[in-house]
TORPANU-755180 format. One record per residue (C-alpha): residue number from 1; x, y, z. Coordinates in nm, 3 decimals. Layout:
N
NUM_X_Y_Z
...
//
This chain:
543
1_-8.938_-2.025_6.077
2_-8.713_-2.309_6.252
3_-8.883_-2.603_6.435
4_-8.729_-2.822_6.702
5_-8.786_-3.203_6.709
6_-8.708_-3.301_7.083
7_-8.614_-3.671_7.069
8_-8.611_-3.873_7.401
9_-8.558_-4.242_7.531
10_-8.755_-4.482_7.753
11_-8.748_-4.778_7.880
12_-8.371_-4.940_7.833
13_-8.039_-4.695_7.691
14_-7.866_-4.808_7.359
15_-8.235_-4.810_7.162
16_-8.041_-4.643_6.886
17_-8.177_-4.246_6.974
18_-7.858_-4.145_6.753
19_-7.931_-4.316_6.433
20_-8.324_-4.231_6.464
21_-8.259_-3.859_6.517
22_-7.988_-3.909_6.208
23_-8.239_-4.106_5.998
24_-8.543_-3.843_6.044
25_-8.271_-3.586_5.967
26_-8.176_-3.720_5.645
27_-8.549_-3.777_5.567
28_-8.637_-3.403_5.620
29_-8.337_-3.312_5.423
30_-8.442_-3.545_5.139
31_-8.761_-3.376_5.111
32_-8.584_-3.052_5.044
33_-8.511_-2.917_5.429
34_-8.246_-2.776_5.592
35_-8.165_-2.946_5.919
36_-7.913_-2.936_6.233
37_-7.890_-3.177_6.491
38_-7.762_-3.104_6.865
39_-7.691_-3.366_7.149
40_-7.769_-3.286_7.513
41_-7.592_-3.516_7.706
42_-7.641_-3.535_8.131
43_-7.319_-3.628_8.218
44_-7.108_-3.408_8.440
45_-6.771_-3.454_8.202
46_-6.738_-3.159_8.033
47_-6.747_-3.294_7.741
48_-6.640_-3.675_7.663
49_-6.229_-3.575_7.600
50_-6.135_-3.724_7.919
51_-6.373_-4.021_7.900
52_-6.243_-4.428_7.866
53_-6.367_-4.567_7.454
54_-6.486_-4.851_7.731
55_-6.701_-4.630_7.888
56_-6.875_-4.396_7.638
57_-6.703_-4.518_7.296
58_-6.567_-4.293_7.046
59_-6.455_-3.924_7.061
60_-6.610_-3.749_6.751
61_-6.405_-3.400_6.696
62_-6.596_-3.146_6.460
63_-6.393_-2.883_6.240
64_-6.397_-2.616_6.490
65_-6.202_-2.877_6.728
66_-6.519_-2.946_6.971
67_-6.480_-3.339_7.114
68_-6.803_-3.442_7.146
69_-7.050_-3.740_7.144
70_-7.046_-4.043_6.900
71_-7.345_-3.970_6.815
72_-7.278_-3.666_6.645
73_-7.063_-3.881_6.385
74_-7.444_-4.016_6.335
75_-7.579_-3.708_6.240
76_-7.275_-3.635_6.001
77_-7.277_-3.944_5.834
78_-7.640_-3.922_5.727
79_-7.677_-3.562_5.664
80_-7.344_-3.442_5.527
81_-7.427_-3.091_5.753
82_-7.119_-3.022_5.977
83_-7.113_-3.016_6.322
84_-7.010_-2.800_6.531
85_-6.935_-2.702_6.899
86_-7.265_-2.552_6.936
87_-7.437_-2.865_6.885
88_-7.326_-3.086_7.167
89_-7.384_-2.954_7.526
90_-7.314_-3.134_7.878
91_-7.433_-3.106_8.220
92_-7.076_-3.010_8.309
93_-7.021_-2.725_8.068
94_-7.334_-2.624_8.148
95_-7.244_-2.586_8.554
96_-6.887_-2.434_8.442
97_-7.053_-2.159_8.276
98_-7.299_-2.137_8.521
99_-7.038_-2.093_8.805
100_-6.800_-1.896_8.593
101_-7.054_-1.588_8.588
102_-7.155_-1.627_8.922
103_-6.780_-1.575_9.066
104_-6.780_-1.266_8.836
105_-7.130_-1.136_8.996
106_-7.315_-1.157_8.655
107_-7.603_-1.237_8.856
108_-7.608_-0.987_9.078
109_-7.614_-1.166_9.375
110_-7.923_-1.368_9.285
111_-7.975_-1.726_9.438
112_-7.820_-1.995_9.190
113_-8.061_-2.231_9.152
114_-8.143_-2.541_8.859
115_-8.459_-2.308_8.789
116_-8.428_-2.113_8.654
117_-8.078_-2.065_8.577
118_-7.998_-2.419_8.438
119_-8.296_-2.468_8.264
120_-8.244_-2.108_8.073
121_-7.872_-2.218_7.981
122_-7.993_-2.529_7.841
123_-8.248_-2.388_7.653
124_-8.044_-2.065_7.562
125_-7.781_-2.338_7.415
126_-8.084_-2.517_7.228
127_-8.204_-2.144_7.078
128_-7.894_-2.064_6.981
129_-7.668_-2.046_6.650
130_-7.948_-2.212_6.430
131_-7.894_-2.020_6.164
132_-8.142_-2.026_5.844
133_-8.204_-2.413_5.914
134_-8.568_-2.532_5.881
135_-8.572_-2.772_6.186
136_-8.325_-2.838_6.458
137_-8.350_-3.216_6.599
138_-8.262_-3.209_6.970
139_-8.159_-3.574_7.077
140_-8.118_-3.562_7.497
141_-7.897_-3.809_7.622
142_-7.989_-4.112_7.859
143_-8.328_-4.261_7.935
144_-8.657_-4.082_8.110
145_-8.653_-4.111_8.446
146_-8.288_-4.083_8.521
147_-8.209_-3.821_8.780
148_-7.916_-3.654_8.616
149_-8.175_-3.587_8.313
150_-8.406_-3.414_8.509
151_-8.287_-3.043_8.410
152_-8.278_-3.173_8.023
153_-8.659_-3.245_8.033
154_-8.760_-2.950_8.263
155_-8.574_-2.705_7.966
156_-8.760_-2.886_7.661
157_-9.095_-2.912_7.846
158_-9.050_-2.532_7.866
159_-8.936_-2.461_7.553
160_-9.261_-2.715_7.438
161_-9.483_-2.422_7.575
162_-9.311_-2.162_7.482
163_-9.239_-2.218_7.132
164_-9.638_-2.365_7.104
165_-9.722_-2.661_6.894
166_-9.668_-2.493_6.528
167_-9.244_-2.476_6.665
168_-9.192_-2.787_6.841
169_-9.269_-3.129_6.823
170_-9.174_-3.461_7.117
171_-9.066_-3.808_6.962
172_-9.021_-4.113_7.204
173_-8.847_-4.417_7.173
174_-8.958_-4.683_7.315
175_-8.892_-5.072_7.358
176_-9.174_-5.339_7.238
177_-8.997_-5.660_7.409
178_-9.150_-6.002_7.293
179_-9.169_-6.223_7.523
180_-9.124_-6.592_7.392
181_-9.297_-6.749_7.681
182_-9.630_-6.573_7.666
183_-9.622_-6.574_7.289
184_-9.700_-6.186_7.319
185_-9.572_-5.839_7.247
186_-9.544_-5.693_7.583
187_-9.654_-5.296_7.542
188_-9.633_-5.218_7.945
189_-9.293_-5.064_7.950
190_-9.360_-4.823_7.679
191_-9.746_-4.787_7.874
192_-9.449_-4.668_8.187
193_-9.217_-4.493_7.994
194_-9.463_-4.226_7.821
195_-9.648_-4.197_8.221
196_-9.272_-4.111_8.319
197_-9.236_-3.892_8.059
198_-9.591_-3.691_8.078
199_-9.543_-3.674_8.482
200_-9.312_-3.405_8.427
201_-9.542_-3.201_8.186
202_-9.417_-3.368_7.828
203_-9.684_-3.536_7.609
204_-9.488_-3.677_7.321
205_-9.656_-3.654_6.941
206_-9.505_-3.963_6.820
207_-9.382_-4.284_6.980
208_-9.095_-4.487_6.784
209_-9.133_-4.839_6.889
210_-8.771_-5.043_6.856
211_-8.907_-5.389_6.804
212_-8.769_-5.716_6.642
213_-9.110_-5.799_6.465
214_-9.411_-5.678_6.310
215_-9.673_-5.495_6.592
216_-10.013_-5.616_6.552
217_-10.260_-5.347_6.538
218_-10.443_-5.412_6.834
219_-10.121_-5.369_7.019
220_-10.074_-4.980_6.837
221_-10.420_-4.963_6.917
222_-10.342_-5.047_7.256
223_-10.052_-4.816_7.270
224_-10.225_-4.511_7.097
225_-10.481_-4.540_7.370
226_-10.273_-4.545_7.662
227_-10.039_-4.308_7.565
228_-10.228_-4.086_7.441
229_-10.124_-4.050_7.075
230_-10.278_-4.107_6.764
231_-10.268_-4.434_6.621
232_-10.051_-4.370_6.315
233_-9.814_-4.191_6.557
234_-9.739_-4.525_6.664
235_-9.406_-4.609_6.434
236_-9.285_-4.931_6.408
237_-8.862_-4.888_6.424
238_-8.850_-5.284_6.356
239_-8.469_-5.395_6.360
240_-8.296_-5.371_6.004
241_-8.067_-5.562_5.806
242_-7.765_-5.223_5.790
243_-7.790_-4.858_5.973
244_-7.829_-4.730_5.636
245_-8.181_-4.902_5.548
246_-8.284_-4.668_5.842
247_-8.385_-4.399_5.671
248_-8.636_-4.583_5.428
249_-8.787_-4.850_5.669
250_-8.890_-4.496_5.892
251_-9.033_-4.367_5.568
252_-9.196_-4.670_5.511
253_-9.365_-4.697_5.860
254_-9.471_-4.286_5.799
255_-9.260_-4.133_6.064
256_-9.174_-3.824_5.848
257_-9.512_-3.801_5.739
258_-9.601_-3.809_6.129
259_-9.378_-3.492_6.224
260_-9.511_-3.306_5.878
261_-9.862_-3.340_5.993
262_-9.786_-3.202_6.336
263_-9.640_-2.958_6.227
264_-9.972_-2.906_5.989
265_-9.704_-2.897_5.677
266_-9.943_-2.999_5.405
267_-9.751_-2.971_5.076
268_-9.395_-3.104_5.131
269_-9.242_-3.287_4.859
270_-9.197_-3.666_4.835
271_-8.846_-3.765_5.017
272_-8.576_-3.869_4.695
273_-8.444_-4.199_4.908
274_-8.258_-4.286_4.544
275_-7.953_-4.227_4.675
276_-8.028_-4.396_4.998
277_-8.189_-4.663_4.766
278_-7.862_-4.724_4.580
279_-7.652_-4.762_4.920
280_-7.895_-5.007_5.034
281_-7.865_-5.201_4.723
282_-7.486_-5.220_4.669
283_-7.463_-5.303_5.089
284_-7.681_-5.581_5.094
285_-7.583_-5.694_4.690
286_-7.158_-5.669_4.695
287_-6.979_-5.776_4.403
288_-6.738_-5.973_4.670
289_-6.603_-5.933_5.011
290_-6.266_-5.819_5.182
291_-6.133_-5.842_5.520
292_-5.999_-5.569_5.733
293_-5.804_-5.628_6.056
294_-5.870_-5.340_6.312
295_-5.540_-5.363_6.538
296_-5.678_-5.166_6.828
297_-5.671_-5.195_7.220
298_-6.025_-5.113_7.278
299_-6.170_-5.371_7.042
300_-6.379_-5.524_7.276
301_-6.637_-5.197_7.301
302_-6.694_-5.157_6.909
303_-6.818_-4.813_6.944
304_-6.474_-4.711_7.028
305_-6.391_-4.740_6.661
306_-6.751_-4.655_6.534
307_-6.629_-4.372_6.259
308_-6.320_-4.584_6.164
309_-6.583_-4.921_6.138
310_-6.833_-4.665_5.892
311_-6.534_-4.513_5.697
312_-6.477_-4.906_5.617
313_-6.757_-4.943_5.492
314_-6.796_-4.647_5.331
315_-6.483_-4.756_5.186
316_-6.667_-5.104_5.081
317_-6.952_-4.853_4.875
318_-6.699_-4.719_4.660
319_-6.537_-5.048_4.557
320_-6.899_-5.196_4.545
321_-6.803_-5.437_4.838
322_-6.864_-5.572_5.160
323_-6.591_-5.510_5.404
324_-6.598_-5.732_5.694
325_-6.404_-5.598_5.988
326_-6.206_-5.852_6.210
327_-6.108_-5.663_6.535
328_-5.752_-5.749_6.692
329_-5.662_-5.684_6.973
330_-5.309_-5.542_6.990
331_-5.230_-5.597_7.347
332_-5.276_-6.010_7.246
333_-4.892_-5.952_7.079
334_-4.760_-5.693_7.241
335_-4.467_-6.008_7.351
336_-4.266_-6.064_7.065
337_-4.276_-6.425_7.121
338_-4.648_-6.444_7.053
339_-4.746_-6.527_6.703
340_-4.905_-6.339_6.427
341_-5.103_-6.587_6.305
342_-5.423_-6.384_6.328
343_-5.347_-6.161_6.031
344_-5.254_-6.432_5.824
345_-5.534_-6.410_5.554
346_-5.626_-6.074_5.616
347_-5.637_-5.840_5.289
348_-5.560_-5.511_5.458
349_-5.478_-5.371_5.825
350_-5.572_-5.082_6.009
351_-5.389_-4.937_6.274
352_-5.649_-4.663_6.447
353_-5.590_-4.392_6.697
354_-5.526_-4.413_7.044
355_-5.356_-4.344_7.402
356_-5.049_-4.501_7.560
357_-4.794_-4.783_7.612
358_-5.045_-5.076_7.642
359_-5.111_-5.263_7.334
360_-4.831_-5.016_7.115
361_-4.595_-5.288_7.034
362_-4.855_-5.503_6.912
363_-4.967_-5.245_6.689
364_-4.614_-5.194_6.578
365_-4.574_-5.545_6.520
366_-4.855_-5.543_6.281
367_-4.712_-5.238_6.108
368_-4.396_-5.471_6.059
369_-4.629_-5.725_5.951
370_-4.793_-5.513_5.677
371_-4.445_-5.364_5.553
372_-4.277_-5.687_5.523
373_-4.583_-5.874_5.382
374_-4.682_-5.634_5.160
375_-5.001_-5.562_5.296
376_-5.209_-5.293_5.229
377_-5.171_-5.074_5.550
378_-5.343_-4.797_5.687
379_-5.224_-4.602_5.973
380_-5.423_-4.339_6.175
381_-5.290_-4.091_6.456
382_-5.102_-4.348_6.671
383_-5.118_-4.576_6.461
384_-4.943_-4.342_6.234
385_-4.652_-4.289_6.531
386_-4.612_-4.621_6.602
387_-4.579_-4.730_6.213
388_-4.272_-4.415_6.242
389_-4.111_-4.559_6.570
390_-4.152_-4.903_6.364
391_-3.937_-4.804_6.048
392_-3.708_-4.611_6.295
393_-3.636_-4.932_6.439
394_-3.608_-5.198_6.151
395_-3.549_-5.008_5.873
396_-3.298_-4.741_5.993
397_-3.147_-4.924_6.249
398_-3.256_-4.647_6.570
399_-3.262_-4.974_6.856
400_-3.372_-4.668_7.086
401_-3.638_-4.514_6.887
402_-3.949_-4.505_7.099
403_-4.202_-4.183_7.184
404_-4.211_-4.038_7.479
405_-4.550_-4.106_7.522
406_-4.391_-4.423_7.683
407_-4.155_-4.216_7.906
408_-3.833_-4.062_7.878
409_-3.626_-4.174_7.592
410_-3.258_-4.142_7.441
411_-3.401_-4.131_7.039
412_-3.772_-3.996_7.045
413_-3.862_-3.992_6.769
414_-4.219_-3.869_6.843
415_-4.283_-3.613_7.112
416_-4.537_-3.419_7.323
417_-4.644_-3.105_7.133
418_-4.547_-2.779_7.303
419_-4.670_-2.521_7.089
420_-4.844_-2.514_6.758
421_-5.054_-2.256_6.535
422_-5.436_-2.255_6.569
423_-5.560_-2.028_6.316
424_-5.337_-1.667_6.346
425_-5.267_-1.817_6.750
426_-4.983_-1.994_6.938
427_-5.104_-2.247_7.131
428_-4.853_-2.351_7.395
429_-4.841_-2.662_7.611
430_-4.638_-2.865_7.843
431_-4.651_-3.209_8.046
432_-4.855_-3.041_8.355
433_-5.107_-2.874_8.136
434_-5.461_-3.087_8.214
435_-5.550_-3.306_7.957
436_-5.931_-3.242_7.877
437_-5.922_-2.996_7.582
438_-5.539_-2.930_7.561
439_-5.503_-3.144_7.206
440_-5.417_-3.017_6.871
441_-5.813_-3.041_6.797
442_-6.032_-2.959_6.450
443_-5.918_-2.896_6.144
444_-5.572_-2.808_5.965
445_-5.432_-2.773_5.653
446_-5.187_-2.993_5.479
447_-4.953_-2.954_5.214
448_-4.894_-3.289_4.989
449_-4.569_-3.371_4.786
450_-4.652_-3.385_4.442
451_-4.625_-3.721_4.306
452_-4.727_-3.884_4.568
453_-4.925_-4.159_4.607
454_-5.145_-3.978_4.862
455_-5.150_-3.679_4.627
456_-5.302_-3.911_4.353
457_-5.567_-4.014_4.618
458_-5.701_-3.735_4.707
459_-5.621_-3.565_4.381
460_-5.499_-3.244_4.502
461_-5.201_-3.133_4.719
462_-5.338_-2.910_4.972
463_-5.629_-3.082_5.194
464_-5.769_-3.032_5.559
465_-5.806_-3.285_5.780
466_-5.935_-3.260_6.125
467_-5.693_-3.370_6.438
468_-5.679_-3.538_6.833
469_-5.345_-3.595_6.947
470_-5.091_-3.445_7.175
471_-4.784_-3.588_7.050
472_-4.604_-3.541_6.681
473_-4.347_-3.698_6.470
474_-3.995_-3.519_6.516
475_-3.868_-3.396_6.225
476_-3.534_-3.410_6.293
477_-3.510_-3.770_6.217
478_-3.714_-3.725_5.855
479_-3.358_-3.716_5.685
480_-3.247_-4.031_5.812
481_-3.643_-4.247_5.758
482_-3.638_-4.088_5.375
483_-3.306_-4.275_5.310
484_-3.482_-4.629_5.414
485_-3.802_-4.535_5.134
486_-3.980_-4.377_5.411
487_-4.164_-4.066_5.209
488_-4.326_-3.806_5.426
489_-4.516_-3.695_5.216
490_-4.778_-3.449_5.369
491_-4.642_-3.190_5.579
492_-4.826_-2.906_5.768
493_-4.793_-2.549_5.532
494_-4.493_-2.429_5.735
495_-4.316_-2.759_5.711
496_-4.257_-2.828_6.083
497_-4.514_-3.135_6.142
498_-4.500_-3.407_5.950
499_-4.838_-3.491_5.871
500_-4.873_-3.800_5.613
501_-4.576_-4.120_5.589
502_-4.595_-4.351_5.303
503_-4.320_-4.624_5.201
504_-4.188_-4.594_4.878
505_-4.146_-4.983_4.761
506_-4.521_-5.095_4.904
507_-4.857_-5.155_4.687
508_-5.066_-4.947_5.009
509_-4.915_-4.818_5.337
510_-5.034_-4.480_5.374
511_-5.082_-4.344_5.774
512_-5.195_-4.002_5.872
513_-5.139_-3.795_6.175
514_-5.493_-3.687_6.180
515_-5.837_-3.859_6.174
516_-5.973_-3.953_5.810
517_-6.254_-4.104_5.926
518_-6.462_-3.784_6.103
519_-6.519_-3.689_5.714
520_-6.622_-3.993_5.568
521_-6.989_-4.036_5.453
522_-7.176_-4.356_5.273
523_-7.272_-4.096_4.966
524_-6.904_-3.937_4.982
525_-6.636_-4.214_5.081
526_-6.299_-4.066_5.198
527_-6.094_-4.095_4.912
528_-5.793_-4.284_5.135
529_-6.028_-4.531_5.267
530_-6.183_-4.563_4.889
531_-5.856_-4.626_4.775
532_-5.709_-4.834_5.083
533_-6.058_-5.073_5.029
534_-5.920_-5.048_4.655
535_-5.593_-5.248_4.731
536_-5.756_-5.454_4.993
537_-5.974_-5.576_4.717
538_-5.650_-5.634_4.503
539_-5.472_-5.816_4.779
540_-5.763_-6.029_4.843
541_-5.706_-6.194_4.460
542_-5.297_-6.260_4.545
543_-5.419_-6.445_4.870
//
């Protein structure tokens, strides 16, 4: 029998709904579970392929080639369990749907209204593809009260009756604010937030407090009372030293034990946190410390680079330590007058995905950087291009290399995509084709060159990665890079799209047309960030 966990915010956004729904995920999992997690998110973007990194951060891509919600990489990350395009649903696909079927009549006529024919969709969407999974942890996006929400926490209250208290289960979190002047723990918001919430017919079983210090138990007493929960429902989610001492300090405060008991599950196993244990340990215990400089153009929103930031330091686990990230921004150089004085120092670059002409010649420049330096390099989707157009330039001597991303050019030596092969399917695009959705998206296969340096990495020649990009290398110009020590040395199966560079005379510059980082977990480190920490830590003893 599957059980659904609806988790919901109050109060303020960015409490951290992602990493709580992850973190009681893994916990349910450690005791011997099987879990999914889904997102609903109230926006009216389709999904968030069209959205600014500024705005709403990261794009996380699953297998299948879904772009959905950062939060997702969350769920990933602490589970290992896969996501897929079932699990992250939007106002806006919901509405396309919706008005798809009633152009074609498939409701006979019938008045469209948000009940009940949004409310079904959502919770048809939340139903579905579950699969033999003992609970399914339902995070909805934004905070009670909004307007856009509304539909969201019609569907769930629903589904609350429907599915009756043995198959579904409300968490809210909440904000304790201290406030210095008074000396005192204020409680009133969350008193608010839970009245919001149980206006519109939800009582939530347990309330996760996000708080920056102990709560006193007159104040849970308080809070039990008023919200009418019991008092050990009342979970302290005090701030933590790393993301990954989550899972434990929840433990530790009983929230597992909380959604057991509702659930009247009397004889699950103890949670094994060793593993979580051991990660906590070798994060907050290093052997030493490296630094990374993340060459990006959205580095002032750090979610924008959220999987690439956790792959780091995933990378940091394997090497047993601490990776601290310096972000760059790229546009700062983009003149070639301006110095480079900011990666002097630094024991290994990254050059991450990314969209357009602003910022690109800085990030070229600190490919250039990296080659000539000998610094360990590593080069992801654009940053992959750009580190192509780079050689193209300065080591083979094309003055007019460039992409056509930047417009029109006499030498491009990376292109727009027109068609490709998705599974046993053309795919087939050109420059008006909209942009939401019209990537090479998910995962394909790779073919490695033996003797490789990336083939010793990941210790095996054939690999699948999953992909977000529009544009690819041109392979007409491979002949004329491999003469300068340029080595392509992953390629897609039928050889037309060059899918991994490496130099040949360089201790680490590796870049890859696809996106490393979706796959990375703190128990399973990608083995090219493993090994690109690796000669970071090696570089950091020559500096």
């Amino acid at each position: 029998m599957t059980r659904y966990i609806f988790i919901t915010g109050g109060v303020v956004s960015s409490l951290g709904k992602g990493i709580a729904s992850a973190a009681l995920g893994a916990l349910l999992q450690a005791r011997g579970y099987k879990v999914r997690l889904r997102k609903l998110d109230p926006y009216l973007n389709v999904d968030p392929g069209t959205m600014s990194p500024r705005q709403h951060g990261e794009v996380f891509v699953t297998d299948d080639g879904a772009e959905t919600d950062l939060d997702l990489g969350h769920y990933e990350r602490f589970t290992g369990v896969a996501a897929r395009q079932s699990d992250n649903i939007t106002t806006g696909r919901i509405y396309s749907t919706i008005i798809e079927r009633e152009r074609r009549g498939d409701y006979l006529g019938a008045t469209i209204q948000v009940i009940p024919h949004v409310t079904n969709e959502i919770k048809d969407f939340v139903l579905s593809d579950a699969g033999d999974v003992d609970f399914v942890l339902c995070e909805i996006g934004g905070t009670v009260g909004d307007i856009e929400g509304l539909p969201f926490f019609e569907a769930i209250r629903q589904l609350g009756q429907e599915l009756g208290s043995e198959r579904a289960c409300f968490i809210h979190l909440t904000l304790l604010p201290y406030i210095p002047a008074a000396g005192e723990m204020k409680t009133k918001p969350t008193q608010h937030s839970v009245k919001e919430l149980r206006s519109i017919g939800i009582q939530p079983q347990v309330l996760l407090c996000r708080c920056d210090r102990p709560i006193p138990e007159n104040e849970k007493r308080k809070i039990a009372s008023f919200c009418n929960v019991r008092e050990t429902s009342v979970i302290e989610a005090r701030d933590v030293g790393h993301i990954y001492d989550v899972p434990a300090a929840y433990h530790a405060e009983g929230l597992d034990d909380e959604v057991l008991w509702h659930f009247r599950i009397n004889d699950a196993p103890e949670p094994d946190l060793t593993k979580w244990e051991a990660i906590a340990n070798t994060v907050h215990n290093p052997d030493g410390e490296v630094t990374i400089g993340l060459v990006g153009k959205y580095v002032d929103v750090p979610d924008a680079y959220k999987s690439v930031s956790e792959a780091l330091v995933h990378g940091g686990l394997a090497n047993n330590v601490r990776v601290k990230v310096e972000m760059i921004d790229s546009e700062a150089f983009d003149d070639e007058t301006t110095p480079l004085e900011v990666l002097e120092g630094i024991h290994g670059i990254i050059l991450p995905g990314g969209f357009g002409e602003r910022g690109a010649r800085g990030k070229m420049r600190a490919a250039r950087f990296a080659r000539e330096r000998n610094v360990p390099c590593f080069g992801i989707c654009y940053g992959m291009q750009l580190s192509v157009v780079e050689a193209a330039v300065n080591l083979a001597g094309i003055k007019d290399a460039a992409t056509t991303e930047f417009g029109p050019t006499a030498e491009p030596i990376v292109g727009l995509m027109s068609e490709w092969t998705k599974g046993n399917q053309k795919v087939t695009r050109d420059e008006a084709t909209d942009m939401g959705g019209t990537m090479r998206l998910g995962a394909y296969p790779a073919r490695l060159k033996e003797g490789s340096k990336v083939a010793e990495v990941y210790g095996t020649l054939d690999i699948s990665e999953r992909h977000r990009h529009r544009y690819e290398v041109n392979v007409d110009y491979i002949e004329r890079l491999e003469a300068q020590g340029v080595i392509f040395s992953g390629m897609s199966p039928d050889g037309v799209l060059p899918e991994i560079i490496e130099l040949a005379d360089h201790p680490w510059f590796i870049a890859v047309q696809y996106h490393p980082e979706l796959k990375s977990r703190p128990m399973e480190p990608h083995p090219l960030f493993a090994s690109f920490i690796g000669a970071a830590v090696t570089q950091s003893r020559l500096v």
